[in-house]
N, C-alpha and C positions, 0 to 999 in steps of 0.2 A: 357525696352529698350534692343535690340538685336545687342550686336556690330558683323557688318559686315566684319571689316578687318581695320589694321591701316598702317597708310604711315612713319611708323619708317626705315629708312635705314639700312641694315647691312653691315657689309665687305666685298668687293667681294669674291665670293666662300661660303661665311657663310649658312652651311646647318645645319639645329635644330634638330640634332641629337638625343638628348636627351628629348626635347621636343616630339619628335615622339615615341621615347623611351616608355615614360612615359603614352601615351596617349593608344600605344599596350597594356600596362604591366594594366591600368585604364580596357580596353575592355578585354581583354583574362579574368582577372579576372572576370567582369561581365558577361560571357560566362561561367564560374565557376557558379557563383550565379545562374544562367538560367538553367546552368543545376541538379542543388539542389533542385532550386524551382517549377521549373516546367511552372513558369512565367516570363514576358518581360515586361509589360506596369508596374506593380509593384508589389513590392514582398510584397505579404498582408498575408501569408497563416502561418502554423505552421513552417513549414522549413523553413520559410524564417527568423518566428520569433527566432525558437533553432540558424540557422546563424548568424544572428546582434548580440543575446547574447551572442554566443562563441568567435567571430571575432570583433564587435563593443566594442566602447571603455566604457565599462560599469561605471561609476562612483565608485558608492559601489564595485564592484570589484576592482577596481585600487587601489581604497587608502585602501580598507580591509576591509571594514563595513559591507559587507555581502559574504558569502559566496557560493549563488547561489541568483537565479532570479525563486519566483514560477509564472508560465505560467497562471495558472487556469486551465493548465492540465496536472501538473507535476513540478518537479524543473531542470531546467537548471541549472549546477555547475558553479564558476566562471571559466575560465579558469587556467592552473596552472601557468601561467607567463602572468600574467595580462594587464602590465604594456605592455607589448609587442604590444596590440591590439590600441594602442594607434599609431602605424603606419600601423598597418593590415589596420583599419576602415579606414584610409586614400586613399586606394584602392577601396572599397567597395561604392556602390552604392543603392540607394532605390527603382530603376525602369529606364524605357529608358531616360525618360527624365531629372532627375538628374542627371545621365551618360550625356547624349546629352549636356546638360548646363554647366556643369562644364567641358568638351572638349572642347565646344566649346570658352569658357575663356582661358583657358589652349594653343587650337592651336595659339589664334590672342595674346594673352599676352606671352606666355611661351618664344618663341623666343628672345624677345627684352628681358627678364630677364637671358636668355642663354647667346645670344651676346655680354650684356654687361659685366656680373662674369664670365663666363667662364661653364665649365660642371660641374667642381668639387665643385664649392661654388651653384651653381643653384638646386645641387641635396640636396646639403645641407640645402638652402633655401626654398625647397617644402616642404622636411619632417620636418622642423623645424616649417615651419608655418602650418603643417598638425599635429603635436603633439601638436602645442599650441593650435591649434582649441581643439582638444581633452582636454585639461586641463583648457580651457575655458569652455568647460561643464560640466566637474568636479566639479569647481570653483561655477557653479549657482546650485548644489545640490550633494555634494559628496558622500550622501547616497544612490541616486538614483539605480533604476535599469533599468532605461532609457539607451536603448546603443544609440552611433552616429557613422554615417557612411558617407562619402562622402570624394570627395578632396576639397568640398567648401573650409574650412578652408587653404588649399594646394595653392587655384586659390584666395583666397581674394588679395594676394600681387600686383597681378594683375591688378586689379579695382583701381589702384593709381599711375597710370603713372605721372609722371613729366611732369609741367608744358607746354614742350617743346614737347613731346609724342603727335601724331594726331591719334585719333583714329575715323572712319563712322559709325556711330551707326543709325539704326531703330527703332522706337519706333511701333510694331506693332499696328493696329488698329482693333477697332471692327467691321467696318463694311466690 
């Protein structure tokens, strides 16, 4: 299912400032990764993998269990403030289209989560549910040296509009 757009009302004048904010600061970063990797459709290659390990929220890093990640052709170090990537990875994307997906969650929901808290509790509540995403995978194997990267975690709050919230969703088809 692909939501299209929802018929949530705002305040007259209400522009989603922050929303749009978020969504630059989402892309310029993946304009970063692009230009690391050398890729757009998805980052598969060595640099992309030394990136998620330095930048992604490594499990075994964060809580201490390991002190790098061996590649199979080398050891990536943990980083030295670990715990920090745990809002980096929240930036950070796997290719265009989990960029494209979690934007596009992000444009049709972020607004009505702006409009309603305001900018200052909204910013709070991205990176709040984009750290917890992060310590949700923690959580299913703290030794890991699996990193995670997206704002999925950031844009879940989203996918739970109240009762009253109209959202036009497409379910594309195969044929």
């Amino acid at each position: 299912m692909l939501p299209l757009r929802d018929e949530n009302p705002h305040p007259p004048g209400f522009k989603p400032k922050l929303t749009i904010a978020l969504i630059i600061m989402n892309v310029i970063v993946f304009g970063i990764e692009v230009a690391i990797t050398g890729q757009f459709i998805e980052f598969s290659n060595r640099e992309a993998m030394n990136m998620f390990l330095t930048w992604g929220a490594v499990p075994g890093c964060v809580t201490g269990q390991i002190d790098g990640v061996n590649t199979g052709m080398g050891i990536v170090n943990c980083p030295a403030i670990p715990e920090l990537t745990l809002i980096t990875s929240t930036f950070m994307h796997g290719g265009i289209m989990h960029l494209g997906g979690n934007m596009l969650f992000l444009w049709i929901f972020g607004d009505n989560i702006e409009a309603k808290f305001g900018r200052v509790k909204y910013i709070g509540i991205y990176l709040m549910w984009g750290v917890g995403a992060g310590l949700i995978h923690i959580y299913g194997d703290a030794g890991s040296g699996i990193p995670a990267v997206g704002a999925s975690g950031a844009c879940l709050l989203y996918t739970s509009p109240s009762p009253q919230d109209a959202t036009l969703s497409r379910i594309p088809s195969s044929a």
